[in-house]
VEXMAR-950159 format. One record per residue (C-alpha): y, x, z; residue in one letter. Coordinates in steps of 0.5 Angstrom, whole numbers, padded with zeros to 4 digits, always signed. Each point is the difference from the previous one (the first is absolute). Example, Ala and Ser with C-alpha at 12.3 -4.5 7.8 and 13.67 -1.06 7.14 Angstrom:
BEGIN
-0009+0025+0016A+0007+0002-0002S
***
This chain:
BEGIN
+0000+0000+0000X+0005+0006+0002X-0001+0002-0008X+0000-0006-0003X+0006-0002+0005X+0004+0007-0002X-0001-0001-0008X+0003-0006+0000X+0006+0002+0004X+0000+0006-0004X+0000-0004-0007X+0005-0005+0004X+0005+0006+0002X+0000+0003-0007X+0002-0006-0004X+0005+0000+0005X+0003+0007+0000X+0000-0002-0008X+0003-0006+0001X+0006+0003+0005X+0000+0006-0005X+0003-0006-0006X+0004-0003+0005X+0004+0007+0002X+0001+0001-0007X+0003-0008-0002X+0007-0001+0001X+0002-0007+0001X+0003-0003-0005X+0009+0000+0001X+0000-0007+0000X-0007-0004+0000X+0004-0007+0000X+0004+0002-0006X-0006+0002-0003X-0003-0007+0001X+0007-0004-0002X-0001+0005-0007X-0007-0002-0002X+0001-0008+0002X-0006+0001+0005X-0004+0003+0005X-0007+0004+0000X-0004-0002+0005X-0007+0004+0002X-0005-0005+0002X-0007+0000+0001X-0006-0001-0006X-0004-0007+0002X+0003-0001+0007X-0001-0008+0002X+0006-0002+0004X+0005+0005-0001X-0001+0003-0008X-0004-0004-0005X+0002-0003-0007X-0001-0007-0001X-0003-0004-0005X+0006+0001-0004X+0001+0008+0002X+0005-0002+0005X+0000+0005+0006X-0001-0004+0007X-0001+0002+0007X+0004+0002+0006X+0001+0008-0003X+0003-0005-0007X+0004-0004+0004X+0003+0006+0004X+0002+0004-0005X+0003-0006-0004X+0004-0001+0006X+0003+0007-0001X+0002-0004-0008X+0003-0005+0003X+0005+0004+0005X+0001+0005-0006X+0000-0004-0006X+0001-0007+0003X-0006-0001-0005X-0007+0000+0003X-0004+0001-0006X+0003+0006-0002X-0007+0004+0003X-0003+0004-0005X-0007+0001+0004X-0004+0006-0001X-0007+0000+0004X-0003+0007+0002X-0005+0003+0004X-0001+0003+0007X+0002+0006-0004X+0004-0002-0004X+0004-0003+0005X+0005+0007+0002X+0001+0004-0004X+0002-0006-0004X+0006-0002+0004X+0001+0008+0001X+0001+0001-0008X+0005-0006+0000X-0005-0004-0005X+0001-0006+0005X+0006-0002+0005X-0004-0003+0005X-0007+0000+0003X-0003-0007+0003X-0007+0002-0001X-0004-0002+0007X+0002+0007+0003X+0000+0002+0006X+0007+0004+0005X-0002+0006+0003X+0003+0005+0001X-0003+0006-0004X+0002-0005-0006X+0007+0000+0002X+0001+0007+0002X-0004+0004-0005X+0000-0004-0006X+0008-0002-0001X-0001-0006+0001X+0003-0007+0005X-0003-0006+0002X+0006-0004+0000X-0005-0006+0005X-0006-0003+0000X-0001-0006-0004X-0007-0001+0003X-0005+0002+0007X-0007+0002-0002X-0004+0004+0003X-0007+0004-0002X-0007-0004-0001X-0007-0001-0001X-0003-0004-0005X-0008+0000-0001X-0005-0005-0003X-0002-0006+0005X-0008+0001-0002X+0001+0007+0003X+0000-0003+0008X+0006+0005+0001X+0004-0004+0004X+0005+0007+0004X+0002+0006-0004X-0003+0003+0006X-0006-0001-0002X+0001+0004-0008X-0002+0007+0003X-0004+0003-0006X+0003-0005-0006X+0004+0001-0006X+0007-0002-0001X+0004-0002-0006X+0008+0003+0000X+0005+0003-0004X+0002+0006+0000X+0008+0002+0002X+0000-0005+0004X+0002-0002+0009X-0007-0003-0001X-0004+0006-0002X+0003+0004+0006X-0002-0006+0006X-0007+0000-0004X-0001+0007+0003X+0004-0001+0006X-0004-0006+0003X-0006+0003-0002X+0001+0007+0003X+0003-0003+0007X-0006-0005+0001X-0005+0005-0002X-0003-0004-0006X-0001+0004-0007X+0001-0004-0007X-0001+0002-0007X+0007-0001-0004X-0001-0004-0007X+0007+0002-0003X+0003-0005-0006X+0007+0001-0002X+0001-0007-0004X-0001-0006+0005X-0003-0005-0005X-0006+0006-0001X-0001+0002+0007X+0000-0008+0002X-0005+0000-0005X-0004+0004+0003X-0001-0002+0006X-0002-0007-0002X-0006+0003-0005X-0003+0004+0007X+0004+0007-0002X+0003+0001+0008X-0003-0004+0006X+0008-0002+0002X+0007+0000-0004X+0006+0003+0004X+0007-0002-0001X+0006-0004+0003X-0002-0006+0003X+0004-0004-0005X-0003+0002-0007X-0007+0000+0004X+0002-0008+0000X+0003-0001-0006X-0006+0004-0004X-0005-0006+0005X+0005-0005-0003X+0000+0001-0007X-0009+0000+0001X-0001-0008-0003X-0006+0001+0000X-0003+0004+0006X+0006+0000+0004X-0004-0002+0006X-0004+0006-0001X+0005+0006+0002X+0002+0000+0008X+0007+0004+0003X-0003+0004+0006X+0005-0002+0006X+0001+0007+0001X+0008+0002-0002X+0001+0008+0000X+0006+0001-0002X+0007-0002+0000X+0003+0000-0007X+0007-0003-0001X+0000-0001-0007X+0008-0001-0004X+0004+0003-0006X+0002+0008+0000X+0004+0003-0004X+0002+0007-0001X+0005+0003+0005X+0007+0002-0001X+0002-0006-0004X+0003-0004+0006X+0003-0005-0002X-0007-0003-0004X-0003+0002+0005X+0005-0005+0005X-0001-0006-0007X-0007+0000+0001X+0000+0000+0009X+0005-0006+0000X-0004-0004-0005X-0006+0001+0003X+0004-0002+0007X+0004-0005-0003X-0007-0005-0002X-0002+0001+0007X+0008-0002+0004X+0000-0006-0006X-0007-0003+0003X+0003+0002+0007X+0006-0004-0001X-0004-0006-0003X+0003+0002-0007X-0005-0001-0007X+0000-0001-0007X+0002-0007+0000X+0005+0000+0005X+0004+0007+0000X+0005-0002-0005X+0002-0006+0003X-0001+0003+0007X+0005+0006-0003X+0006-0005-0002X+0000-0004+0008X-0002+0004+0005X+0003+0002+0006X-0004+0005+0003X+0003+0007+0000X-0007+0003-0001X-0002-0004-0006X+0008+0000-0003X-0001+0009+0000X-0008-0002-0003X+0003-0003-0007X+0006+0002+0000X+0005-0004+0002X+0003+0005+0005X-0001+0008+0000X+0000+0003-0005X-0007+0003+0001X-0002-0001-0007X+0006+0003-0002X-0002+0007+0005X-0007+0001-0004X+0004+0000-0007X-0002-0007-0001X+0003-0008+0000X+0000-0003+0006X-0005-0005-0002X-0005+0005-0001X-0004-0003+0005X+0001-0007-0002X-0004+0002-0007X-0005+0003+0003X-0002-0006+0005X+0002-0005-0006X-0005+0004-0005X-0005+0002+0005X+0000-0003+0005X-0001+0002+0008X-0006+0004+0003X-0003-0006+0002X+0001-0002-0007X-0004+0006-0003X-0005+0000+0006X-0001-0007-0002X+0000+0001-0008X-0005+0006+0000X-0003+0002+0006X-0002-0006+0003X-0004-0003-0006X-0005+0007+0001X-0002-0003+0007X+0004+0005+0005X+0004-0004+0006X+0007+0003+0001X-0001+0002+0007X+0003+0007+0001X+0004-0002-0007X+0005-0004+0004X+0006-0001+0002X+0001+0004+0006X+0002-0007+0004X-0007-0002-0002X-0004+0004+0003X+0001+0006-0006X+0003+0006-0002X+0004-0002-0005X+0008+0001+0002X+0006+0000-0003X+0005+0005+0003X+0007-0004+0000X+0004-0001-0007X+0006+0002+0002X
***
């Protein structure tokens, strides 16, 4: 285990020297907003087949709770939510991607860490989801804890926080593990349904989604109880640009102040023009100016409530329909970790 444990940290820890050495020598663009403006667009990194958070339609329209967060950014920057180009990359991809500029933003179930923002260029300007490191295995295996895979073999992806809390969970309950590494996600949930690996590992929320999208045997797959990790999942971007970086936090933010203040995308408008609440009144636009401190209109919340809705709204859009309750995604006054700092 010690062997298999320091290869797999060994190959973690070179992809991402790799990764830090791209970082130190990007520079981040002078002004990734105008850069936005020009094109009439923002390039948004999601994931390749991610049930909840990033997946074409039936009509190749991206949706999900990721989509939703970068066409919040559209809304504040453009005043026009569809203004998203979406380009899906994998857990590899992913980095060097938002490093080389060839995407403004990364909305692609990734965890914060700190090695991510102080060696790889990058900032997490929030967290648009709680999740946390699972286990799920075939119902027909008798598995019932994760304590009891001593001896399995695991599906993972490779550069990923996953395959390090594989290691590390194994090593400190002393149990050994035989790693089945896949990088693209449709082929290594593949081979976990044909019998390659014993168990699949990942965040708990795309263990569910991939249950959900099972029409035929969904029933014969179970999430283990076991969490083993903390994984705060929102949007990076690089470091150095500030205000984008300040676009993209108060965006995020301001979805989760319109839910706490009972503002959606049916009311916002007519709310805005009567309101007497002086936290509501700085929220829209009325009073302020706070659009206008992040070089946009005053308004910019308004769009982005009116055009993509509330948190609850995204939750309830793209979540809830793949069977995870809100539970630690709720607000902070119900029983969550969600919380707004004040808009003023």
């Amino acid at each position: 285990m010690i062997k298999l444990g320091t290869r797999i940290a060994g190959v973690a820890a070179a992809a991402m020297l790799a990764w830090a050495g791209q970082a130190e020598a990007q520079q981040a663009p002078a002004d990734t907003v105008a850069a936005i403006r020009a094109r009439g667009q923002l390039i948004c990194g999601v994931a390749v087949n991610a049930p909840g958070f990033a997946l074409p339609d039936s009509r190749g329209e991206f949706r999900g709770l990721d989509v939703d967060t970068c066409r919040a950014v559209a809304a504040a920057i453009l005043g026009d939510a569809t203004k998203v180009r979406f380009v899906p990359n994998t857990t590899v991809q992913r980095f060097p991607m938002l490093q080389s500029g060839e995407i403004d933003i990364l909305v692609r179930n990734t965890t914060w860490s700190m090695a991510r923002e102080t060696q790889l260029g990058l900032a997490f300007a929030g967290i648009n989801f709680y999740d946390g490191q699972g286990f799920m295995v075939r119902r027909s295996s008798g598995i019932t804890s994760a304590r009891q895979l001593d001896g399995a073999t695991v599906c993972v992806q490779p550069g990923t926080t996953t395959e390090l809390n594989l290691t590390d969970y194994f090593r400190t309950n002393r149990m050994r593990f035989t790693p089945v590494v896949i990088e693209q996600a449709e082929e290594i949930r593949a081979a976990f349904v044909a019998g390659r690996c014993d168990a699949y590992t990942n965040d708990a929320s795309s263990l569910a989604s991939f249950r959900a999208t099972r029409t035929t045997d969904a029933n014969e797959f179970v999430l283990l109880p076991e969490i083993i990790s903390k994984e705060p999942l929102g949007p990076a971007v690089r470091k150095g640009d500030w205000r984008f970086f300040d676009i993209v936090r108060w965006s995020l933010f301001a979805q989760i102040a319109a839910e706490e203040m009972g503002l959606n995308s049916g009311n916002v408008e007519e709310i805005a023009r009567t309101t007497t609440n002086p936290d509501i009144q700085r929220l829209v636009g009325r009073t302020g100016d706070l659009g206008r401190s992040m070089g946009l209109e005053n308004d910019w919340a308004v769009r982005i409530i009116r055009q993509v809705g509330n948190y609850a709204e995204m939750y309830e859009r793209n979540i809830t329909p793949i069977g995870i309750p809100r539970g630690v995604n709720n607000l902070w006054n119900n029983g969550g970790l969600h919380y707004a700092p004040p808009i003023r």
